[in-house]
C-alpha positions as CSV (number, residue, x, y, z in Angstrom):
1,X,5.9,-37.2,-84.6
2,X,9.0,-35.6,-82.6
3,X,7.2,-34.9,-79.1
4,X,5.8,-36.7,-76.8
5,X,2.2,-36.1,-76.4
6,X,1.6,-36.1,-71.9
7,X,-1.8,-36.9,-72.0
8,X,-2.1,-36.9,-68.4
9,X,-1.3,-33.3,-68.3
10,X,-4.0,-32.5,-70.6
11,X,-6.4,-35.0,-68.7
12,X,-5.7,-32.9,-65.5
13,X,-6.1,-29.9,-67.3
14,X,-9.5,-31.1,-68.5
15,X,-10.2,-32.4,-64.8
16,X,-10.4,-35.7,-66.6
17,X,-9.7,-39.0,-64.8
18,X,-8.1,-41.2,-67.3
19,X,-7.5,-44.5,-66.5
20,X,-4.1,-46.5,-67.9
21,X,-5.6,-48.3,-70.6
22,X,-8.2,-44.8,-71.7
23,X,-4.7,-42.8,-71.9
24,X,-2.8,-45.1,-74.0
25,X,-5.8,-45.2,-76.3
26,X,-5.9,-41.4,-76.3
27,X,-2.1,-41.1,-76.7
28,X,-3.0,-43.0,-80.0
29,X,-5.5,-40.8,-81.2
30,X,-3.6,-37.8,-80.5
31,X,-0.6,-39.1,-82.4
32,X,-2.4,-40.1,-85.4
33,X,-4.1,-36.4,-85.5
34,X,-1.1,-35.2,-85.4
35,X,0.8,-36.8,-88.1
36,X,-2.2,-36.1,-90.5
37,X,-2.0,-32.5,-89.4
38,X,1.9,-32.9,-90.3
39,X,1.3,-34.2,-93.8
40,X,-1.5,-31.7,-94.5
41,X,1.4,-28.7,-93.2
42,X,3.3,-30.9,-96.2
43,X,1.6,-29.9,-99.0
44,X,1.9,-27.0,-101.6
45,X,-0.6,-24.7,-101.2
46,X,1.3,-21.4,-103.0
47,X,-1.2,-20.9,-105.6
48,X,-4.2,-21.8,-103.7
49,X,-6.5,-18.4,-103.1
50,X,-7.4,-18.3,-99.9
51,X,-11.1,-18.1,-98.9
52,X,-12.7,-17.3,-95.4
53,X,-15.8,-18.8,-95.7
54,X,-16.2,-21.8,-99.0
55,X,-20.2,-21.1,-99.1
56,X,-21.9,-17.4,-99.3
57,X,-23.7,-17.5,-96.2
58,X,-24.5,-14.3,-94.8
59,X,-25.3,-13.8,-91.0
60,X,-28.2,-16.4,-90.7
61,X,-27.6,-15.4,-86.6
62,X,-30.6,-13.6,-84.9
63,X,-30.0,-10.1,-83.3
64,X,-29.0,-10.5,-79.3
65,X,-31.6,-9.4,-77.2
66,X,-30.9,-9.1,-73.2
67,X,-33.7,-11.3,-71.3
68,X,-33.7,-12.5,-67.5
69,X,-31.9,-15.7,-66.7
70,X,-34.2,-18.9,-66.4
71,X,-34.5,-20.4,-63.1
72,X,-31.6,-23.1,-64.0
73,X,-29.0,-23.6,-61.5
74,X,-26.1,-23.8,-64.7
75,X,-23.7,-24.2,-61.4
76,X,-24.8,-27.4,-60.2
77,X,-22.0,-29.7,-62.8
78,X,-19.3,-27.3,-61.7
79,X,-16.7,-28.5,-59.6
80,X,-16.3,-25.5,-58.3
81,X,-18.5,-22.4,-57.8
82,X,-18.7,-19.2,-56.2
83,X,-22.3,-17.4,-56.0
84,X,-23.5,-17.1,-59.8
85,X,-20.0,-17.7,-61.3
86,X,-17.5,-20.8,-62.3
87,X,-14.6,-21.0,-60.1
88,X,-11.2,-21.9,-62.4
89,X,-7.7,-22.8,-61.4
C-alpha cells in the first residue's frame, strides 16, 4: 500500500473516539483491506461477462405506502438535532 491510511481523520469524520491502541488496530485492518482490494484490481478479468445481479431475483420489495410516523423520538442518539431533523457538519 502506497498511502497512508489517517484513521483519525476518518474517526472524526465518523464522530468516533478512537483510542491509541483501537487506531493502530484499525490502521491494520484498513491496510490489509486494502491490499486484498489491490490484488483483486490485479487480476484478468477481460473475458469475464459481466452480470448485475449472480441470482434471478426479481423485486421481492413491497410497494411503499405513506403512513404517520410512530411516536419514536429517532432524534434522541443524535448528537445534534434541530426540531424533526439530524443536524450534520
Amino acid at each position: 500500500m502506497s498511502d497512508k491510511i489517517d484513521t483519525q481523520k476518518i474517526a472524526k469524520l465518523a464522530r468516533l473516539k478512537l483510542t491509541a491502541t483501537e487506531s493502530e488496530k484499525l490502521d491494520g485492518y484498513l491496510e490489509q483491506i486494502i491490499d486484498y482490494i489491490d490484488q483483486l484490481n490485479q487480476l484478468d478479468t477481460s473475458n469475464v461477462q459481466p452480470t448485475s445481479n449472480v441470482i434471478p431475483a426479481h423485486n421481492i420489495f413491497r410497494d411503499d405506502e405513506a403512513s404517520e410516523s410512530k411516536n419514536v423520538d429517532y432524534l434522541t442518539g443524535a448528537p445534534s438535532s434541530n426540531k424533526r431533523h439530524y443536524e450534520v457538519p
